[in-house]
N, C-alpha and C positions, 0 to 999 in steps of 0.2 A: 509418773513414778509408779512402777508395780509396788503392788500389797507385799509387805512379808508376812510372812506368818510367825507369831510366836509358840516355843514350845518349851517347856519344861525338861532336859534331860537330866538323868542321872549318871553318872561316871564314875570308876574304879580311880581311884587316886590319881594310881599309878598309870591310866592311860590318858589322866587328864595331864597331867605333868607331863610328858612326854607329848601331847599335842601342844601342851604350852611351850614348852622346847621347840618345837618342831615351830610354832607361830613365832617365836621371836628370831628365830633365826632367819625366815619369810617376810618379817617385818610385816604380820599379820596380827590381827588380834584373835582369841583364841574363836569366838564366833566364824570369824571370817573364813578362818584354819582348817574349821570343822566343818562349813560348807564348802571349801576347797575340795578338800577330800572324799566329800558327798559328791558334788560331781564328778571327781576323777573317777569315783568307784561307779556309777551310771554311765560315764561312757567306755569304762573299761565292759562293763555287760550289756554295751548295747540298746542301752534304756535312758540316751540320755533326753533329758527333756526339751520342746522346742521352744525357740525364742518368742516372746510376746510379741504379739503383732498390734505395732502405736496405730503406724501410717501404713497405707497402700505405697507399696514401689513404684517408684517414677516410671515411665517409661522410657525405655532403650532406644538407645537409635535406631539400632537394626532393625527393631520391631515398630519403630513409631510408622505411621503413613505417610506417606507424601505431601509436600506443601503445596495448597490447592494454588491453581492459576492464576495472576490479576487478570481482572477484568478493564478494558481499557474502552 
């Protein structure tokens, strides 16, 4: 499970309302909403962040080697 981070924001009523609006109509919670929109707006500029690396990628076929010979 990645870490989240907690933080403290402050909000104009009025944009909090309106992302609560905007969350229920999403069937988000307003958290959720608000990191929604944080990522939209990072990859709208190209900064978006990269995904957590759990596991190493399987290997491909394409790229896997060949299965070695039996020996008889």
């Amino acid at each position: 499970m990645v870490e989240r981070k907690k933080l403290l924001l402050r909000l104009d009523q009025q944009v909090y309302d309106a992302i609560a609006k905007w969350a229920a109509d999403d069937l988000r919670s307003v958290n959720a909403q608000i990191e929604y929109a944080l990522r939209m707006a990072l990859r709208s500029a190209g900064r978006s962040p990269k995904p957590p690396r759990s596991t190493p990628p399987a290997p491909s076929a394409r790229g896997a080697d060949p299965p070695e010979p039996d020996e008889d």
